[in-house]
Biopython code that builds the backbone (N, CA, C, O; Angstrom):
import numpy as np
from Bio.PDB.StructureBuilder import StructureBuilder

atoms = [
    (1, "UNK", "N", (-17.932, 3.620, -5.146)),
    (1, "UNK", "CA", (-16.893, 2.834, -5.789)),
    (1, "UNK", "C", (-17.401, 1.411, -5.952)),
    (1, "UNK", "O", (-17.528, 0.696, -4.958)),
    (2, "UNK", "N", (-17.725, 0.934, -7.292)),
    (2, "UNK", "CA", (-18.097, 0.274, -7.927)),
    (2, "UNK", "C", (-20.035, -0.907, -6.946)),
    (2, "UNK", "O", (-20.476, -2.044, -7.112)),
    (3, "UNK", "N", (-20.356, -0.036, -6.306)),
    (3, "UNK", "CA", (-21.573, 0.095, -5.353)),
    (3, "UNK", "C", (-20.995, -0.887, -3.871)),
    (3, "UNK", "O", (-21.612, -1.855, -3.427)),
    (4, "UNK", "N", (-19.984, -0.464, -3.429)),
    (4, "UNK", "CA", (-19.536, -1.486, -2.203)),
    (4, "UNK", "C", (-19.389, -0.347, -0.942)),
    (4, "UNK", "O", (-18.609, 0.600, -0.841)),
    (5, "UNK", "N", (-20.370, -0.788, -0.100)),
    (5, "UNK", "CA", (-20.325, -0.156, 1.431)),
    (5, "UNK", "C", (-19.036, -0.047, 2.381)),
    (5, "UNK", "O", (-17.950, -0.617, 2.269)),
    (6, "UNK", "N", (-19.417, 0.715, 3.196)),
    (6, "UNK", "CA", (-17.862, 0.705, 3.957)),
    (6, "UNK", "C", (-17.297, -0.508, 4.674)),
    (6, "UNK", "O", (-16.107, -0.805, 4.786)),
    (7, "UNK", "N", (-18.933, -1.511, 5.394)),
    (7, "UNK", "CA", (-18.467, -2.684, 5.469)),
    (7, "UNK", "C", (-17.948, -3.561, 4.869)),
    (7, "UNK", "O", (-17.157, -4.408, 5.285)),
    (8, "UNK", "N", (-18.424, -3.389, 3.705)),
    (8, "UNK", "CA", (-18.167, -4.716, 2.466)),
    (8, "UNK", "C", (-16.572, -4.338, 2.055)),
    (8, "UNK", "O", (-15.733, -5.011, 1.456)),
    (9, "UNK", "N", (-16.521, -3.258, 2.511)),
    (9, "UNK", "CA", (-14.310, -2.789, 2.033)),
    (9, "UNK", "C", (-14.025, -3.468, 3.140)),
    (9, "UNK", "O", (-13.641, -4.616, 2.914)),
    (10, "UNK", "N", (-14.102, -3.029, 4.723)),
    (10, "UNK", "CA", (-13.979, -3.778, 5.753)),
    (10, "UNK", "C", (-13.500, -4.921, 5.953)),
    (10, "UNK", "O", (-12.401, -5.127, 6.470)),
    (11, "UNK", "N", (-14.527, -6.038, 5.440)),
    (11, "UNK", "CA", (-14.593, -7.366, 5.099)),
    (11, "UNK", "C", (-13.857, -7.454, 4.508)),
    (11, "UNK", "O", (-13.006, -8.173, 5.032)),
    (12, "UNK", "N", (-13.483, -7.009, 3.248)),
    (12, "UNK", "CA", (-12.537, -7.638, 2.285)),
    (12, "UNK", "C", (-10.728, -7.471, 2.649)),
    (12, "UNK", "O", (-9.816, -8.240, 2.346)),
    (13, "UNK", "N", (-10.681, -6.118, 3.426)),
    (13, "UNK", "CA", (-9.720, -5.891, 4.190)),
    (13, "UNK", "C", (-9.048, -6.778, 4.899)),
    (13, "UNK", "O", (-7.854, -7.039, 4.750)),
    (14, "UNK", "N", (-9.991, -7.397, 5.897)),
    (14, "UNK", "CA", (-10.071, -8.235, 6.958)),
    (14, "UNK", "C", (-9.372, -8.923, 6.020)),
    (14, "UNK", "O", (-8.168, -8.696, 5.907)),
    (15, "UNK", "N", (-10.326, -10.350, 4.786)),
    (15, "UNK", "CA", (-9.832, -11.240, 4.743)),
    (15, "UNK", "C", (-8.576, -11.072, 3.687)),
    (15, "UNK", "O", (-7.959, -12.127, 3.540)),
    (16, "UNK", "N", (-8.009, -9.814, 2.824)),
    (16, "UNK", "CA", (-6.763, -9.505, 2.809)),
    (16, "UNK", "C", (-5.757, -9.787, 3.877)),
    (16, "UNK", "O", (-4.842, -10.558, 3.590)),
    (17, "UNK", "N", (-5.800, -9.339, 4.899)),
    (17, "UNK", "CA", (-5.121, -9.116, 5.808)),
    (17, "UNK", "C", (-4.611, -10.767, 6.542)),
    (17, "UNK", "O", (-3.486, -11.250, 6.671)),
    (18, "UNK", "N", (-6.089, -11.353, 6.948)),
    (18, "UNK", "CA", (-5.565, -12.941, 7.084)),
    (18, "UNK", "C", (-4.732, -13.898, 5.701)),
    (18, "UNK", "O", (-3.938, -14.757, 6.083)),
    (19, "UNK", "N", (-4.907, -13.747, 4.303)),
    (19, "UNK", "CA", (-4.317, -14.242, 3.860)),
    (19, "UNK", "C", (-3.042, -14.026, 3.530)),
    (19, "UNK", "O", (-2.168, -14.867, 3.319)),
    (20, "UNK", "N", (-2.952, -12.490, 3.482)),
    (20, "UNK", "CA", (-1.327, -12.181, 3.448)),
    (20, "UNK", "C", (0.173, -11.900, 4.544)),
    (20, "UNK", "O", (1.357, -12.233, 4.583)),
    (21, "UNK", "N", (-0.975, -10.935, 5.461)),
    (21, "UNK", "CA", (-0.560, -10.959, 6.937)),
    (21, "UNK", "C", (0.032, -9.673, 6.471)),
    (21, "UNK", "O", (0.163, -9.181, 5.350)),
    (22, "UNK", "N", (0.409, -9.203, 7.903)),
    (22, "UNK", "CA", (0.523, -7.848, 7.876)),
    (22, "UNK", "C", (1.950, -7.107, 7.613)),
    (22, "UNK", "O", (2.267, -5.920, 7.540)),
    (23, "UNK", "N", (2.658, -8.310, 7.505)),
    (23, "UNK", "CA", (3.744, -7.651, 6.989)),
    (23, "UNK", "C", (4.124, -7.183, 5.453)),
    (23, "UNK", "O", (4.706, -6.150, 5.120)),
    (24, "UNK", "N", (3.458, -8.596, 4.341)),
    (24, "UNK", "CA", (3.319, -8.150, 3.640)),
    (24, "UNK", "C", (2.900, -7.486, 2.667)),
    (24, "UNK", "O", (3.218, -7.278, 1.496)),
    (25, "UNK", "N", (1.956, -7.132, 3.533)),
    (25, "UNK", "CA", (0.882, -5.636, 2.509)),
    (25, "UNK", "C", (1.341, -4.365, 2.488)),
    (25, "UNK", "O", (0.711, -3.513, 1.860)),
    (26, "UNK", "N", (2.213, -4.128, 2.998)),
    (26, "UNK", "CA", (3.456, -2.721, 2.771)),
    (26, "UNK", "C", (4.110, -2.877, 1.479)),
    (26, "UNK", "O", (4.112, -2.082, 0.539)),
    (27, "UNK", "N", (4.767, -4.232, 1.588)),
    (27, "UNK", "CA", (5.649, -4.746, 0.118)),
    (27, "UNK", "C", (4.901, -4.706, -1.128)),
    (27, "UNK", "O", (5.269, -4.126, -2.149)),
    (28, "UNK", "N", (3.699, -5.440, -0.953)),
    (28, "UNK", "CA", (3.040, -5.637, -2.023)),
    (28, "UNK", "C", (2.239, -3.914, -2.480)),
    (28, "UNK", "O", (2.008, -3.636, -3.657)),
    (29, "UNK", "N", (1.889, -2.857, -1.219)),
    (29, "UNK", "CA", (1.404, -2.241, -1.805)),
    (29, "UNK", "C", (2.927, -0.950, -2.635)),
    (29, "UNK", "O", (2.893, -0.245, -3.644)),
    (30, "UNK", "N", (3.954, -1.167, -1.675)),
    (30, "UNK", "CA", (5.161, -0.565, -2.764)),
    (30, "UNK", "C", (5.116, -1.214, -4.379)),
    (30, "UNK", "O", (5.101, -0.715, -5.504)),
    (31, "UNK", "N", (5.106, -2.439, -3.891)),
    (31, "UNK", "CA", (5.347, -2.684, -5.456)),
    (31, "UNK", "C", (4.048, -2.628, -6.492)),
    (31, "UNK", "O", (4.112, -3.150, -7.605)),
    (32, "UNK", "N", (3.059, -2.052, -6.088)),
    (32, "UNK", "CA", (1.749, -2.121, -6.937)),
    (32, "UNK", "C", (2.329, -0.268, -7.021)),
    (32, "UNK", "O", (2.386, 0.201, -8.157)),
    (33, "UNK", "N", (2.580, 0.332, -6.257)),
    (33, "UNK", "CA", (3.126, 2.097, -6.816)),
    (33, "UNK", "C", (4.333, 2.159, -7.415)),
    (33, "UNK", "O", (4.702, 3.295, -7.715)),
    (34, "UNK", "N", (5.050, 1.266, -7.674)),
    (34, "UNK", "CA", (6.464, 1.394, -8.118)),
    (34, "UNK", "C", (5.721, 0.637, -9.720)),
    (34, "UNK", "O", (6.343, 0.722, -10.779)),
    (35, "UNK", "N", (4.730, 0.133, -9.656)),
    (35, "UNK", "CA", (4.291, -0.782, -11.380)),
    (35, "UNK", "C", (3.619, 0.587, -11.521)),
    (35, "UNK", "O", (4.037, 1.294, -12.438)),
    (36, "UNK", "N", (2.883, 0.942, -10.938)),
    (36, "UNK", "CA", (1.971, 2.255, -11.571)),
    (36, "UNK", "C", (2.677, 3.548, -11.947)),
    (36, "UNK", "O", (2.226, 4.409, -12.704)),
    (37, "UNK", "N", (3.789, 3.566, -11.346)),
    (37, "UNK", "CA", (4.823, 4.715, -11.891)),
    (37, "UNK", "C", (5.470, 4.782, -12.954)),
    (37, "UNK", "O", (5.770, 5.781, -13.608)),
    (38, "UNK", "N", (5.827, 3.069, -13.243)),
    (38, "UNK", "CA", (6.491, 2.829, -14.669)),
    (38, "UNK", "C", (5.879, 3.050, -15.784)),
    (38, "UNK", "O", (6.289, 3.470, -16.866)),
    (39, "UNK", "N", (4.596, 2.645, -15.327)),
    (39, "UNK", "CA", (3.430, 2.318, -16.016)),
    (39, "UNK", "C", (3.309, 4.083, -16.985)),
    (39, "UNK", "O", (3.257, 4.381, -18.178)),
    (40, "UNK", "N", (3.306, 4.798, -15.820)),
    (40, "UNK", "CA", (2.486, 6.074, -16.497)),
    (40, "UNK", "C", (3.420, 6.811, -16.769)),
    (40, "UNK", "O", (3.193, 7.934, -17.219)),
    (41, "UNK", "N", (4.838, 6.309, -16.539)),
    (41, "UNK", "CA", (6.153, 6.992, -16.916)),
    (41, "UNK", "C", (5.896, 6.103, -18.132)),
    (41, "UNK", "O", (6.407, 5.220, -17.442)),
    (42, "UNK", "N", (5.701, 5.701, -18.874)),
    (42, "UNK", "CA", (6.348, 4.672, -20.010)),
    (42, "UNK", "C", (4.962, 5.339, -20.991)),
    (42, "UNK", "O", (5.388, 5.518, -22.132)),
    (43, "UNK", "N", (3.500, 5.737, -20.885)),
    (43, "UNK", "CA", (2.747, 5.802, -21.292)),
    (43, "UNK", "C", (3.286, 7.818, -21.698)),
    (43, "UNK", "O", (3.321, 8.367, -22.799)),
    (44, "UNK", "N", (3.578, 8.345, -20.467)),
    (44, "UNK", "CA", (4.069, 9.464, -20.640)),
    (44, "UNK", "C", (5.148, 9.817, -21.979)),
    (44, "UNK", "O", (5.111, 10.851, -22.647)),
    (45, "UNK", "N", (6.014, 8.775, -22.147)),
    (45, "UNK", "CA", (7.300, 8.827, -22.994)),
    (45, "UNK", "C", (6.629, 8.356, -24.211)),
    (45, "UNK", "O", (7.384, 8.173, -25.166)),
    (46, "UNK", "N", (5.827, 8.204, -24.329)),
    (46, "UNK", "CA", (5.172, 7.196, -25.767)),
    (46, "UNK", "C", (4.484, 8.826, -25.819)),
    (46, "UNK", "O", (5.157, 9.293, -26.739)),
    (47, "UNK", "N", (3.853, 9.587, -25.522)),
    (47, "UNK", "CA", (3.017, 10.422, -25.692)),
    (47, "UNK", "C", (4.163, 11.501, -26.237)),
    (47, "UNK", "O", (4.061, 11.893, -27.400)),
    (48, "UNK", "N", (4.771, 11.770, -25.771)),
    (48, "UNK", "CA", (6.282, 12.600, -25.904)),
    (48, "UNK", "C", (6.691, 12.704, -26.859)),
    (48, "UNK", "O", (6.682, 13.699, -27.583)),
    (49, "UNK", "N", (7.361, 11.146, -27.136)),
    (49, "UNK", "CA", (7.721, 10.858, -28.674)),
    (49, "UNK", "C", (6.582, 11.133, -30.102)),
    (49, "UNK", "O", (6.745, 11.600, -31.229)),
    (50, "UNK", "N", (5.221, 10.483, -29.236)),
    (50, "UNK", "CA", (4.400, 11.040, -30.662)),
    (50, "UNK", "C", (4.236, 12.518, -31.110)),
    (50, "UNK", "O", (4.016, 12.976, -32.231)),
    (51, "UNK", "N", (4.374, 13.008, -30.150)),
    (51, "UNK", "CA", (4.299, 14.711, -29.924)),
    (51, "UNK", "C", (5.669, 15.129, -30.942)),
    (51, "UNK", "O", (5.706, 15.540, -32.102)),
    (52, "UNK", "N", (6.601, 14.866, -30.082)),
    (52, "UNK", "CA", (8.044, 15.448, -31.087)),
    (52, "UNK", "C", (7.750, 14.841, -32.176)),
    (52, "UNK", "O", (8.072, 15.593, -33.095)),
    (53, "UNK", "N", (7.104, 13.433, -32.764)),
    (53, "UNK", "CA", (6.955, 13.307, -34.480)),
    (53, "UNK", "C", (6.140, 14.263, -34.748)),
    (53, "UNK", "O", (6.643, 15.199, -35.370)),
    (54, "UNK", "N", (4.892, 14.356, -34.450)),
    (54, "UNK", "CA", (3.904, 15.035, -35.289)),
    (54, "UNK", "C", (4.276, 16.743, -35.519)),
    (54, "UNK", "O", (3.590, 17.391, -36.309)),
    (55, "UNK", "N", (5.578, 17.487, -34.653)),
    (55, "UNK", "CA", (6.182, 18.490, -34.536)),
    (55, "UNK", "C", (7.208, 18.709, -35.608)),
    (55, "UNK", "O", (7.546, 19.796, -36.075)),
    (56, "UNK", "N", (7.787, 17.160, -36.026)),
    (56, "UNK", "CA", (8.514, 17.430, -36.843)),
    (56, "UNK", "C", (8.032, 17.383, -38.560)),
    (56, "UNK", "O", (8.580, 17.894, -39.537)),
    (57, "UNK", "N", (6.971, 16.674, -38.469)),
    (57, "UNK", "CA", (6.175, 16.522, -39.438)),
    (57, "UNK", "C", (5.342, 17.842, -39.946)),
    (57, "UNK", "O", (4.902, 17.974, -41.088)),
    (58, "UNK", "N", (5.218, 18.724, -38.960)),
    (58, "UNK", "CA", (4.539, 19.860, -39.062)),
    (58, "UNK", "C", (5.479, 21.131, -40.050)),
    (58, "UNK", "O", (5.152, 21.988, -40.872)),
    (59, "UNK", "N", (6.796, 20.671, -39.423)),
    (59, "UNK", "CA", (8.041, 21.839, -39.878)),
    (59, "UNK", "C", (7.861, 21.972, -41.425)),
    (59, "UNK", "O", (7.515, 21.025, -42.132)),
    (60, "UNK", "N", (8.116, 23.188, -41.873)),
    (60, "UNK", "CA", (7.793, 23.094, -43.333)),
    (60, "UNK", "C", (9.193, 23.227, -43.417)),
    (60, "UNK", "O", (9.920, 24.021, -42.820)),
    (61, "UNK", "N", (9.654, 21.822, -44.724)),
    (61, "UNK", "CA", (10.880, 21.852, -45.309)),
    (61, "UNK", "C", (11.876, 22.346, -46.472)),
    (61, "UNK", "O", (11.903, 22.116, -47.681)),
    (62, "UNK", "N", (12.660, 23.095, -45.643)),
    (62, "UNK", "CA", (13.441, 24.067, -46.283)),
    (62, "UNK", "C", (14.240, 23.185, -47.441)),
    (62, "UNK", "O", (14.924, 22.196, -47.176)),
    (63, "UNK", "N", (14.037, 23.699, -48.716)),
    (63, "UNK", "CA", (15.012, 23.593, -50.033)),
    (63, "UNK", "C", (15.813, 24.372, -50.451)),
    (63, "UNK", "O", (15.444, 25.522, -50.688)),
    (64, "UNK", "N", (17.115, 23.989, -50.662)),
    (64, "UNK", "CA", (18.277, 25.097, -50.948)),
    (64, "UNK", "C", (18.314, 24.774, -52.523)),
    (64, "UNK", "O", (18.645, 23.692, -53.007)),
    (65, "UNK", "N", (17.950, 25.803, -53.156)),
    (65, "UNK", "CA", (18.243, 25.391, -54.514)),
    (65, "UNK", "C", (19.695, 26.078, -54.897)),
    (65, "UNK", "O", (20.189, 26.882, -54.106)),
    (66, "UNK", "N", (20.297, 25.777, -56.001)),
    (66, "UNK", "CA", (21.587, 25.852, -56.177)),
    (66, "UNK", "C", (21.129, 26.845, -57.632)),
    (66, "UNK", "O", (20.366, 26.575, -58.560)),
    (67, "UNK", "N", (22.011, 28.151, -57.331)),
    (67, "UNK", "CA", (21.853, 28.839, -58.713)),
    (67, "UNK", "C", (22.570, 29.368, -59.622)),
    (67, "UNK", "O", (22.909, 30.535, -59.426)),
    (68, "UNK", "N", (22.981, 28.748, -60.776)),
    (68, "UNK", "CA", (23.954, 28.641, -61.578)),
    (68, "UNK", "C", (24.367, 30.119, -62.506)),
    (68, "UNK", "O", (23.779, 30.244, -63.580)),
    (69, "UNK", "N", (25.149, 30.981, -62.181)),
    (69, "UNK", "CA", (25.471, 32.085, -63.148)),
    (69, "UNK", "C", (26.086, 32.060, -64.209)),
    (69, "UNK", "O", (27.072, 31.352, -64.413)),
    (70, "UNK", "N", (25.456, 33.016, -65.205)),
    (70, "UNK", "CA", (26.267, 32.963, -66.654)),
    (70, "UNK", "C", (27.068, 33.648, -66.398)),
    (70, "UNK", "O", (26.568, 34.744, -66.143)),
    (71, "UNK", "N", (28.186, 33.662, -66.298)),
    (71, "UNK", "CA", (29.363, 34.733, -66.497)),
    (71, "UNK", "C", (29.969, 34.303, -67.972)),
    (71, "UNK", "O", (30.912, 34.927, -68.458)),
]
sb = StructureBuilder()
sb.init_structure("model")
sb.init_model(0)
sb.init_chain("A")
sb.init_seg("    ")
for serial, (resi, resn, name, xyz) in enumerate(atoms, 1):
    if name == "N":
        sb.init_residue(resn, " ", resi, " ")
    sb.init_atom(name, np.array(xyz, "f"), 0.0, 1.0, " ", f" {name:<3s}", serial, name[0])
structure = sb.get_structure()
């Protein structure tokens, strides 16, 4: 993962940990999964919608023609 040793995560851990403190790295990591959920819920619904257009675009459209008798 991006060429970083287990120490070098370690380290960076560490100085995570002193600047935020330990309470709030629970909060912050909820709210980094609660953005990534929206995220791929919202990317999901965009995919959805293009899907149901290109479905409806596909439908071949029915014409009622109207047919006039000689009586």
């Amino acid at each position: 993962m991006f060429g970083l040793g287990v120490q070098e995560l370690l380290i960076i851990f560490v100085i995570i940990m002193v600047l935020f403190g330990a309470k709030k790295l629970p909060e912050m990591g909820r709210g980094l999964g609660k953005g990534i959920r929206e995220f791929k819920s919202a990317t999901n619904k965009l995919d959805d919608d293009d899907d149901d257009e290109s479905e409806k675009e596909a439908e071949p459209k029915v014409v009622e023609s109207k047919v006039k008798s000689n009586d």
